[in-house]
C-alpha positions as CSV (number, residue, x, y, z in Angstrom):
1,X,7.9,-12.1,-66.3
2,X,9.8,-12.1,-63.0
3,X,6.9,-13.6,-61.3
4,X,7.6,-16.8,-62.4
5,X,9.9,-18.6,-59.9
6,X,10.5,-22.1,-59.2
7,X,9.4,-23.9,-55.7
8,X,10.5,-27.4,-54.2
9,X,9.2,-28.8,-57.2
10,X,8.5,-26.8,-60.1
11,X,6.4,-23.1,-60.7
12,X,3.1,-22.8,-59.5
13,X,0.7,-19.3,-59.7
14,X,-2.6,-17.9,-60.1
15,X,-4.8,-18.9,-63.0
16,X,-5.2,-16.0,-65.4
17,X,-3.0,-13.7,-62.7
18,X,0.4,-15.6,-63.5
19,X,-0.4,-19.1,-64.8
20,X,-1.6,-18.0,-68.1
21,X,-0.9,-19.6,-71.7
22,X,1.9,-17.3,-72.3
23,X,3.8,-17.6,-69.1
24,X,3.3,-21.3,-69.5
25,X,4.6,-21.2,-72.9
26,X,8.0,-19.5,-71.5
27,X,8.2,-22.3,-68.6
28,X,7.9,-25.3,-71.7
29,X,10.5,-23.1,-73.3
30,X,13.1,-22.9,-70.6
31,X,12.7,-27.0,-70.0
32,X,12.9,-27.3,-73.3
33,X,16.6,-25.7,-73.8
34,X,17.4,-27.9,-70.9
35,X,16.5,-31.2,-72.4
36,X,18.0,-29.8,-75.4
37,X,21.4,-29.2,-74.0
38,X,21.5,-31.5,-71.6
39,X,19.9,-34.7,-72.3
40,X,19.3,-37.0,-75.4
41,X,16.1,-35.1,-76.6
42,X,15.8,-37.7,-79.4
43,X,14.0,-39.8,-76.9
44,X,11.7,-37.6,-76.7
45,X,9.4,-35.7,-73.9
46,X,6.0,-36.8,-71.9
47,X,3.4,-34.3,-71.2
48,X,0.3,-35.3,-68.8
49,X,-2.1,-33.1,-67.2
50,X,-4.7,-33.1,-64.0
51,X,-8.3,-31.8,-63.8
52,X,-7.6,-27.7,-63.2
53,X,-9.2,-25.7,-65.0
54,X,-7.7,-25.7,-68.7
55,X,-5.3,-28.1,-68.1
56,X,-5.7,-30.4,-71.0
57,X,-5.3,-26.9,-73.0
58,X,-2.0,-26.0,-71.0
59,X,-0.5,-29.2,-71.7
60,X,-1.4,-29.0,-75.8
61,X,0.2,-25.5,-76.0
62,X,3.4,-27.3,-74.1
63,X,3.8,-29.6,-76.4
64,X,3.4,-27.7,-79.1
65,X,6.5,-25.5,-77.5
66,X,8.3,-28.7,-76.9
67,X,7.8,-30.0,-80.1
68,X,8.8,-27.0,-82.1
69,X,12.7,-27.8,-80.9
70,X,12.5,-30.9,-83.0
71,X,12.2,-33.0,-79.7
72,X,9.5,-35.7,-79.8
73,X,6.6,-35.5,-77.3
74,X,3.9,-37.9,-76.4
75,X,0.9,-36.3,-75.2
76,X,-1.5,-37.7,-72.6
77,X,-4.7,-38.5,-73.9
78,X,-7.0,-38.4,-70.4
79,X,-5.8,-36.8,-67.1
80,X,-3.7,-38.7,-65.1
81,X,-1.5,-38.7,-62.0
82,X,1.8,-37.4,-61.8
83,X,3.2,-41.1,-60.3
84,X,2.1,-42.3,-64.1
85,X,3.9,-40.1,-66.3
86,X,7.2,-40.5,-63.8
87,X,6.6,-44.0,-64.2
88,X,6.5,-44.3,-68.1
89,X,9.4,-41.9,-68.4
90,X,11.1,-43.9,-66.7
91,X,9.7,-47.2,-68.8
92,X,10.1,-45.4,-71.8
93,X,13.6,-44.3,-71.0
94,X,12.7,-40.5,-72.1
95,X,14.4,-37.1,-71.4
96,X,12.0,-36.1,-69.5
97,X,8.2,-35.5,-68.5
98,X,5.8,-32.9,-67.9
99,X,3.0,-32.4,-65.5
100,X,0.5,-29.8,-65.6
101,X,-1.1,-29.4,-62.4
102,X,-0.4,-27.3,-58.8
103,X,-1.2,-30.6,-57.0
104,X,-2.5,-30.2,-53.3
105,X,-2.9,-26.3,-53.9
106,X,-6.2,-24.6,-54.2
107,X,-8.3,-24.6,-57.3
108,X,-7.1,-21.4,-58.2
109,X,-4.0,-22.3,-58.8
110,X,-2.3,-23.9,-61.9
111,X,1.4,-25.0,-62.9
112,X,3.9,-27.3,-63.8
113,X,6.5,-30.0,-62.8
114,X,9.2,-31.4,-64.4
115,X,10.1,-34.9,-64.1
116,X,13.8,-36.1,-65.0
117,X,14.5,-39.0,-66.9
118,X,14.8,-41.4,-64.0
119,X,11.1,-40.7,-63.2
120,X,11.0,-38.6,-60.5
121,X,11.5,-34.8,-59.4
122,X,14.4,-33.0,-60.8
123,X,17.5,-33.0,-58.7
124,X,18.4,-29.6,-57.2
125,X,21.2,-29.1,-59.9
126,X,18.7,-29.6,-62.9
127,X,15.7,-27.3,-61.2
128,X,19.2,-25.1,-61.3
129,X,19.6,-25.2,-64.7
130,X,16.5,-24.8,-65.6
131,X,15.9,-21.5,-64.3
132,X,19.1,-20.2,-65.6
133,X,17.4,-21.0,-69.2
134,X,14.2,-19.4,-67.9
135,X,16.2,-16.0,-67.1
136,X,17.7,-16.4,-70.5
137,X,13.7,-16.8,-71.9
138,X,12.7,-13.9,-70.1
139,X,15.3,-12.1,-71.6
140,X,15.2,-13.1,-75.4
141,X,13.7,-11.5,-78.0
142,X,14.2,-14.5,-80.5
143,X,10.7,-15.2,-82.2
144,X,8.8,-19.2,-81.6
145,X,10.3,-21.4,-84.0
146,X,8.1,-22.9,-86.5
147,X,5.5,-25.5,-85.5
148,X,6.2,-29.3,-85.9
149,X,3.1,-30.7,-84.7
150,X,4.2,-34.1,-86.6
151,X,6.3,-34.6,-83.7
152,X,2.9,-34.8,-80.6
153,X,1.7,-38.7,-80.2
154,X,-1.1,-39.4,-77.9
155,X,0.0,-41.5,-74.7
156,X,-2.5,-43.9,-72.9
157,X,-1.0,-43.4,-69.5
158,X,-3.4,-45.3,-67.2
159,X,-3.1,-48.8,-68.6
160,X,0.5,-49.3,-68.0
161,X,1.0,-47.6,-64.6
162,X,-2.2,-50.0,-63.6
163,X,-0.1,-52.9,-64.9
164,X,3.0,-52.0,-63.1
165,X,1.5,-51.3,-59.6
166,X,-0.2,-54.2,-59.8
167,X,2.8,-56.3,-59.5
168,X,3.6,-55.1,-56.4
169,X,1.5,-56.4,-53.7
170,X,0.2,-59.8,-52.1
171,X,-3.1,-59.6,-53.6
172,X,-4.1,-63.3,-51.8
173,X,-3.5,-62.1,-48.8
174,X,-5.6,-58.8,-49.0
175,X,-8.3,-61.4,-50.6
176,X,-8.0,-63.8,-47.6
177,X,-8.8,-60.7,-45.1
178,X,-12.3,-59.6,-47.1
179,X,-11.4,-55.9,-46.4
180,X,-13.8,-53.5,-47.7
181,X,-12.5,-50.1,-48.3
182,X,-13.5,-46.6,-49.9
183,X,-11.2,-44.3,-52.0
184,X,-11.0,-40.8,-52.1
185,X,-9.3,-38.7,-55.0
186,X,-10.5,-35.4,-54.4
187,X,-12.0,-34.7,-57.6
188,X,-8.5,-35.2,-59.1
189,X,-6.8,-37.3,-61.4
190,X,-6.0,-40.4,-59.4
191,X,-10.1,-41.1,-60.0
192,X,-10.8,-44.8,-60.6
193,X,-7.0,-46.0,-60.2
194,X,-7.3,-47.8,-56.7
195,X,-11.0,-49.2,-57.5
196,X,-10.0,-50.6,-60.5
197,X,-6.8,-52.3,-58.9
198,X,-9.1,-53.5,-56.2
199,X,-11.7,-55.0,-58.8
200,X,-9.3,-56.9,-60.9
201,X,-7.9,-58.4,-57.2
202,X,-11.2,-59.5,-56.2
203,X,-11.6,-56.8,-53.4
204,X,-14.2,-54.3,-52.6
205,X,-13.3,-50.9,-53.1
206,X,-15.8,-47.7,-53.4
207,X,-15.3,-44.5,-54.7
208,X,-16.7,-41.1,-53.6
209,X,-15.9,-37.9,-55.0
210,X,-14.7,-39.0,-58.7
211,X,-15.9,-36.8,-61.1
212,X,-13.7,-33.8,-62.1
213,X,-14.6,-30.9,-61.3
214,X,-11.8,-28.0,-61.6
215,X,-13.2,-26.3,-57.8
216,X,-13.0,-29.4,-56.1
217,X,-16.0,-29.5,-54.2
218,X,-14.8,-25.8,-53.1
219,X,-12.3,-27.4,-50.4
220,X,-8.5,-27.9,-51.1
221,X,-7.6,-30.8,-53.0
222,X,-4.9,-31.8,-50.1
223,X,-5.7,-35.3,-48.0
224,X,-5.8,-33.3,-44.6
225,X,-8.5,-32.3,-42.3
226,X,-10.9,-30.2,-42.6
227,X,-10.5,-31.3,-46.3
228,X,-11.3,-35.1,-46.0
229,X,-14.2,-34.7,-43.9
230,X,-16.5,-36.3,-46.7
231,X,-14.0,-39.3,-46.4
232,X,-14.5,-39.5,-42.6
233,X,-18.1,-39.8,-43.3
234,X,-18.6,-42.1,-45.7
235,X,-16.1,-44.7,-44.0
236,X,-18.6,-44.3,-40.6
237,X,-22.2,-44.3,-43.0
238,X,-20.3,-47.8,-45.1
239,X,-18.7,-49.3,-42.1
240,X,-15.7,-49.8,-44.2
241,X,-12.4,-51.1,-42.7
242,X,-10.6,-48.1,-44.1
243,X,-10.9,-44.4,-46.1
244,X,-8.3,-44.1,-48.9
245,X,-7.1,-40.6,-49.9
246,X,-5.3,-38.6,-52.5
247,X,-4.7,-35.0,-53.5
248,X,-5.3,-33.4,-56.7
249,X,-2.3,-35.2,-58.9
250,X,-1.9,-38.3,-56.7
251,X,1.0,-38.5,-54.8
252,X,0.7,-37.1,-51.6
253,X,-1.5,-39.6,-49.0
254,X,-3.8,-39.5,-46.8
255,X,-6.0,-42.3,-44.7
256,X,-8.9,-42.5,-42.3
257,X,-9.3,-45.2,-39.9
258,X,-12.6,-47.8,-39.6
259,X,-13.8,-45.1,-36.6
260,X,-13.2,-42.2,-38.7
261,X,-10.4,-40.8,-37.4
262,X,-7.8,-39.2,-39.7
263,X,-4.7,-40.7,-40.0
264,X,-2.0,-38.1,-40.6
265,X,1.4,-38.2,-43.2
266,X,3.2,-39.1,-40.1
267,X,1.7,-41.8,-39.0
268,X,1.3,-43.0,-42.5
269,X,5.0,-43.3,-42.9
270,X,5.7,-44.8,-39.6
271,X,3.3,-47.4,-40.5
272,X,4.9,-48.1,-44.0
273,X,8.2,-48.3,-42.4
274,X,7.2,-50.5,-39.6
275,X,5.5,-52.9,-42.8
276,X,8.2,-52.5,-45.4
277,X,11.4,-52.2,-43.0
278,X,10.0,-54.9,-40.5
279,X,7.0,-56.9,-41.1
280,X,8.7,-57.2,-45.0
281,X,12.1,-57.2,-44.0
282,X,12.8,-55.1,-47.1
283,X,16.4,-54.1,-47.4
284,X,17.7,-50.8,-47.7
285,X,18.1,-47.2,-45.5
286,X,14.9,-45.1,-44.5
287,X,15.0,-41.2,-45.7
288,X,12.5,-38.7,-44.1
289,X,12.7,-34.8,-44.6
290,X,13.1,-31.9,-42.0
291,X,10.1,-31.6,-40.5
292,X,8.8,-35.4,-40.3
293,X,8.3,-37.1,-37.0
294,X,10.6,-38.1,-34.8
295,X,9.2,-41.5,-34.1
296,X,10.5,-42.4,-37.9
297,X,14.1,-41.9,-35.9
298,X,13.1,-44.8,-33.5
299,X,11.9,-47.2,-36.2
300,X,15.0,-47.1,-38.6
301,X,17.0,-47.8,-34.7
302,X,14.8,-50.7,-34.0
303,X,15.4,-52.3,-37.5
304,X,18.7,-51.6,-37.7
305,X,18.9,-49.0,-40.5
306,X,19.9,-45.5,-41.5
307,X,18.6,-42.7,-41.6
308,X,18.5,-40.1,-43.6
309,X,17.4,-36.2,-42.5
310,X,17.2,-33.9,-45.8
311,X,15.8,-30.2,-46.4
312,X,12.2,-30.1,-47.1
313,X,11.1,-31.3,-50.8
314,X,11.1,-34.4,-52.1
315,X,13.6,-33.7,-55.0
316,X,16.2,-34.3,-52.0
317,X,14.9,-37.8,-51.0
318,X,14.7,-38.7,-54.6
319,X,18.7,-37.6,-55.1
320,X,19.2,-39.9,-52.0
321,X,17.2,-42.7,-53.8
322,X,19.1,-42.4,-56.9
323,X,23.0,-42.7,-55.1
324,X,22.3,-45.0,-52.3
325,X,19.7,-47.9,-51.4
326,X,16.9,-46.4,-50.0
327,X,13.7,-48.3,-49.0
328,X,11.5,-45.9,-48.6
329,X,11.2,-41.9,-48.1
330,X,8.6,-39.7,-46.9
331,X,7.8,-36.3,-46.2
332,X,5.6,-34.4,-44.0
333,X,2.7,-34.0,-46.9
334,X,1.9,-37.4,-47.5
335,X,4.5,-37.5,-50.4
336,X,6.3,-41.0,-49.4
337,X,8.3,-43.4,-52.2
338,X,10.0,-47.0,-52.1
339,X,12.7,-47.4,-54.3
340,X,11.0,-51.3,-54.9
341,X,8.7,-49.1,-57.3
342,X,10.0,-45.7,-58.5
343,X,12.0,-43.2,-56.7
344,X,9.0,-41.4,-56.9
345,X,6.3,-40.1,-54.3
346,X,2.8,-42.4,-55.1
347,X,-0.3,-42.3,-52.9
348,X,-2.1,-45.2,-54.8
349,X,0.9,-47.5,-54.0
350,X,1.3,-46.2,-50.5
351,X,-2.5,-46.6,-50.2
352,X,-2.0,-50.4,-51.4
353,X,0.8,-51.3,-48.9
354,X,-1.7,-50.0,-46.5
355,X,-4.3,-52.1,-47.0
356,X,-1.5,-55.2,-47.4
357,X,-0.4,-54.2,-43.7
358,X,-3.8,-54.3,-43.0
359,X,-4.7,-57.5,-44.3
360,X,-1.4,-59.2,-43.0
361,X,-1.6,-58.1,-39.4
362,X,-5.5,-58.4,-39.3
363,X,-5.5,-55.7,-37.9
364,X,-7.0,-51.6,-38.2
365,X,-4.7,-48.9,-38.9
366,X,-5.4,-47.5,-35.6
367,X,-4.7,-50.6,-33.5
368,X,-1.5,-50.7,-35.4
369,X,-0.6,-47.3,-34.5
370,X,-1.6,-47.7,-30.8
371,X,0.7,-50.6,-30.6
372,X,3.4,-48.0,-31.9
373,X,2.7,-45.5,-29.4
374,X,2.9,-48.5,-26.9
375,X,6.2,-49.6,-28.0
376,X,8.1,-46.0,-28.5
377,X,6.0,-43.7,-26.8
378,X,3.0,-41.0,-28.1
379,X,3.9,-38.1,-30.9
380,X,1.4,-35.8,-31.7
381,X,1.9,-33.5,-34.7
382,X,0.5,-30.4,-36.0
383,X,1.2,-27.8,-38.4
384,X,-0.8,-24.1,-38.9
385,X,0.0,-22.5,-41.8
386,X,0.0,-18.3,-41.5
387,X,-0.9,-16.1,-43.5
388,X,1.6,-13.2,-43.2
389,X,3.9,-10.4,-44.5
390,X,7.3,-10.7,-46.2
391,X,8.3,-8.4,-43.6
392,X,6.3,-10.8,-40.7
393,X,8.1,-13.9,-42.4
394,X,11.5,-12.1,-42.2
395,X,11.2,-11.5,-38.8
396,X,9.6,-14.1,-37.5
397,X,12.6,-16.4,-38.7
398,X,14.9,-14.2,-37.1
399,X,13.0,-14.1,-33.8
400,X,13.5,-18.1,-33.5
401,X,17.2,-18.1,-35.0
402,X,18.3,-15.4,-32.0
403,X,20.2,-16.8,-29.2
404,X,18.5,-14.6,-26.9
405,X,15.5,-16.2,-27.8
406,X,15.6,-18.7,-25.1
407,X,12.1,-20.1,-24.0
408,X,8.4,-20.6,-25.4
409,X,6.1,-20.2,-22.9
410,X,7.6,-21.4,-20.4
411,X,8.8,-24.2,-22.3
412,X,12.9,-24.1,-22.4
413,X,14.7,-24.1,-25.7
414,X,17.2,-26.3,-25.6
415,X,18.8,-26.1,-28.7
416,X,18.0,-25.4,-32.7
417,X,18.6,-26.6,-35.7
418,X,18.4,-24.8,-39.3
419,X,18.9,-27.2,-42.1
420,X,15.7,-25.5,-43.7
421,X,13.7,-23.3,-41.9
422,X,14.7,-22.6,-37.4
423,X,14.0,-26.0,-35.6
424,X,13.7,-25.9,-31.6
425,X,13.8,-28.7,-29.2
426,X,11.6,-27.6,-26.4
427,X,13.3,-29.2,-23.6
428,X,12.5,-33.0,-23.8
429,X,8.8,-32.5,-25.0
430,X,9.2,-32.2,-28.6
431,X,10.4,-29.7,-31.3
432,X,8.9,-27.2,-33.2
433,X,10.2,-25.9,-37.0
434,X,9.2,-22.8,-38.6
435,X,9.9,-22.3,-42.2
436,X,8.9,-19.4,-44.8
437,X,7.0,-20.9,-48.2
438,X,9.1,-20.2,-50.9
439,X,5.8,-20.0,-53.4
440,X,2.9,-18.2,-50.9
441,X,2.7,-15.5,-48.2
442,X,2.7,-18.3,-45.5
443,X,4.9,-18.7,-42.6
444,X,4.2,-22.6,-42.0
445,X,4.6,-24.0,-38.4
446,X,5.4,-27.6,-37.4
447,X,5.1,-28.9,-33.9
448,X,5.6,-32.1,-32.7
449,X,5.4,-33.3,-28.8
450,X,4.2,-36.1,-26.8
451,X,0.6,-35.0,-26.3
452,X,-1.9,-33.1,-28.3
453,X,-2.6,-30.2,-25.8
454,X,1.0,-29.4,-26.0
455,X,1.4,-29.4,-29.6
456,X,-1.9,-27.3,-29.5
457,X,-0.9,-25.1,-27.3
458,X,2.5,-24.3,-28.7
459,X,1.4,-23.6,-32.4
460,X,-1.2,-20.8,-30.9
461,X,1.4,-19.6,-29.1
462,X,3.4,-19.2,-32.2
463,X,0.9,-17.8,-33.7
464,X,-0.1,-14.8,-31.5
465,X,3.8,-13.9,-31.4
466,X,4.1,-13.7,-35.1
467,X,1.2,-11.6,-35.4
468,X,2.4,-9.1,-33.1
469,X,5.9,-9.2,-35.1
C-alpha cells in the first residue's frame, strides 16, 4: 500500500503493477473522507474518465466507493476531458470531481485526479489532507460500507462544456479569415471537441487520430515531438494553416505551424499572452511556473503587468487564480488557463484563442513568433528527461546546489535559484533547472538560452555528468 503517493496533481502508477481496482478503491476512499469532512458532500461528487485501458471500469468502482458514504455522484456516461468535468463542478457547484486518467503519461499508466469545488486542481493544503486520510486508509481495518448504488446518475459531460467554450471567442472573425485547420487528440478524450466547435462556427477543421485506442498509436499521448510527428505531416500533406494538439485528457497544448514546425508550450504561452494581455487588452496579472521561459518575463513588462513565478504544478497557479486576478497562467507542459474561463488548464480553449490570434492578425503562428524574437530577442528551450537512480537523482541535485560548483563547460554560473528543483543562470546566456520527478525514476532537465546549439549543447553536457554521478 505504500506505493501509492500523490504527485503535482494527484496518484498515478502502473496498470495491474500499482493502479489496480483495489488500490483505486483506497484512493476513492481517502477523497471520499475528505469531501466528507470537509466539504458539503450533499452536493454531491463528479466522476469522468479518459480512454486507458479500463478506465470507464475504474471510474464505476469509484463511484460505487464514493457513493457508499451517502455522498451523491454523477457518473460520466462517454470519456471526456479533464477541462469538462472541472468545468461542470464548477457549474454544478459540487464538492468535488474525479478524473480517471494518467494524462500525458505512457499507456501503461493509469490514475486519478481530484478536482476541488472551484473546478480546478486541489490546492496544496487539500492534496495535504487528502493523503493524511489515505495513511489513515491504509491503516484501517474497517470493512466497505454497504452499497448505495441509488445514489450514481449518469452525466452528459460534452454538451455543456461545448456550450460554454463556445461563448468565448470571436467566431466572425475566425470566419472572415477562412482558416483551415487540423486537430489532433492523441487517441484521447478531447476526440471530436475542437471539430465540432469549428463546424457549428462555420470553419473547417479535420481530425486525425480520433479513435480510442488505450496504446495510443504506441507513442506517448503528450503534444511534444517525436510524439506529434503524425500532426506535422498531415498539416504539410493538407496544407492547412495550422496543426492543433492535445494530450491524452486534454489540457496540456501543443501546436504545429503551416510549414510543420512544432510550436513548443513556451512559445504557446508567449503567444497567448501577447493576444490576451495585448492584442485583447484583457485585464488582470500573468502567472507562469519555475521552469517556463523567460521571454514570458519581458511580455508581462511590456504590458504593464505582474508577474507571478510559482513551484512547478499547476495546483500553484490555480491558488494564485483563486486569491488574486490572474489572466492567464501557464506551465512548461502546455497546461496554460485564463481566469475569463476556469482557473483551469484547457488545451481546446487555448487551441481556440490560437486560431482567434491567428485570424485577427492574419497572420501564421510562426510569423507571429518571429516578430517576438524580433522585438525581445531569440529563446530557445529544451528539456531531456533522464532516466536514473534515486541515488543518481540525489546526487545530481546536490552537484548543482554546491557552491563549489562554479561553471558548465566553460559556461560561468552566475548564480542559482531553488524554488523547486537547482536553477542556474549561465552567465547572460540563459539558465538551466534540474528537478527530480516526484512520480518516476527521471531527473528532468530544462535549458533555456538564446540559440539552439547552446541549449543543445548544455543539456548533453548535463547529461554525460549525471551519468557518471
Amino acid at each position: 500500500m505504500t506505493a501509492i503517493k500523490f504527485g503535482t496533481d494527484g496518484w498515478r502508477d502502473i496498470i495491474a503493477e500499482d493502479f489496480t481496482f483495489a488500490n483505486a478503491r483506497i484512493v476513492a476512499k481517502a477523497i471520499a473522507r475528505y469531501v466528507v469532512r470537509c466539504e458539503d458532500a450533499q452536493k454531491g461528487v463528479l466522476i469522468g474518465y479518459d480512454h486507458r485501458f479500463a478506465s470507464d471500469s475504474v471510474a464505476a468502482a469509484v463511484a460505487e466507493v464514493i457513493a457508499a458514504t451517502g455522498t451523491p455522484v454523477w457518473l460520466a456516461d462517454k470519456p471526456c476531458p479533464t477541462p469538462a468535468i472541472s468545468l461542470l463542478v464548477r457549474q454544478r457547484r459540487a464538492a468535488g470531481g474525479i478524473l480517471v486518467t494518467a494524462s500525458h503519461n505512457p499507456y501503461p499508466w493509469n490514475g486519478i485526479k481530484y478536482k476541488a469545488s472551484y473546478g480546478s486542481s486541489a490546492l496544496p493544503s487539500i492534496v495535504a489532507q487528502i493523503e493524511i486520510e489515505l495513511a489513515e486508509v491504509q491503516k484501517s481495518v474497517v470493512p466497505p460500507l454497504p452499497p448505495r448504488k441509488e445514489l450514481i446518475q449518469s452525466l452528459e459531460p460534452r454538451a455543456p462544456y461545448l456550450d460554454t467554450v463556445e461563448k468565448l471567442i470571436d467566431w466572425q472573425r475566425l470566419r472572415d479569415a477562412k482558416l483551415r485547420f487540423v486537430s489532433d487528440p492523441m487517441h484521447g478524450s478531447a476526440t471530436g471537441l475542437l471539430p465540432a466547435l469549428f463546424a457549428r462556427n462555420g470553419i473547417s477543421c479535420d481530425e486525425i487520430r480520433a479513435k480510442r485506442d488505450p496504446h495510443f498509436g504506441g507513442v506517448h499521448p503528450e503534444p511534444i515531438p517525436p510524439h506529434i510527428a503524425p500532426l506535422q505531416e498531415a498539416v504539410l500533406a493538407g496544407k492547412y494553416d495550422a496543426g492543433l494538439c492535445a494530450d491524452g485528457d486534454g489540457d496540456r497544448i501543443g501546436a504545429v505551424d503551416r510549414d510543420g514546425t512544432f510550436v513548443n508550450p513556451h512559445q504557446i504561452f508567449a503567444l497567448l499572452v501577447w493576444h490576451l494581455a495585448g492584442t485583447r487588452n484583457l485585464p488582470g496579472d500573468i502567472a507562469k511556473t519555475f521552469s517556463v521561459t523567460k521571454l514570458i518575463d519581458k511580455l508581462a513588462a511590456k504590458f504593464g503587468r505582474k508577474l507571478h513565478e510559482v513551484p512547478i504544478g499547476f495546483k500553484y497557479i490555480c491558488e494564485l487564480m483563486l486569491e488574486q486576478n490572474i489572466l492567464i497562467g501557464g506551465e512548461e507542459s502546455g497546461g496554460i488557463g485564463m481566469s475569463l474561463y476556469l482557473p483551469e488548464r484547457d488545451a481546446s480553449v487555448c487551441a481556440l484563442f490560437l486560431a482567434e490570434l491567428m485570424a485577427w492578425h492574419g497572420r501564421s503562428l510562426g510569423d507571429m513568433l518571429r516578430a517576438l524574437y524580433a522585438e525581445f530577442g531569440e529563446y530557445h528551450y529544451g528539456r531531456d528527461d533522464l532516466n536514473v537512480t534515486p541515488a543518481q537523482k540525489q546526487k545530481a541535485i546536490a552537484y548543482f546546489s554546491s557552491e563549489k560548483t562554479t561553471t558548465l563547460l566553460d559556461w560561468p554560473i552566475a548564480r542559482r535559484e531553488n524554488m523547486d528543483g537547482i536553477k542556474i543562470y549561465l552567465g547572460e546566456i540563459g539558465w538551466l533547472l534540474v528537478r527530480a520527478s516526484g512520480t518516476e525514476n527521471l531527473l528532468r532537465v530544462y535549458c533555456e538560452t538564446s540559440k539552439q546549439e547552446t541549449t543543445e549543447r548544455a543539456l548533453d553536457a548535463v547529461a554525460k555528468l549525471v551519468r557518471a554521478l
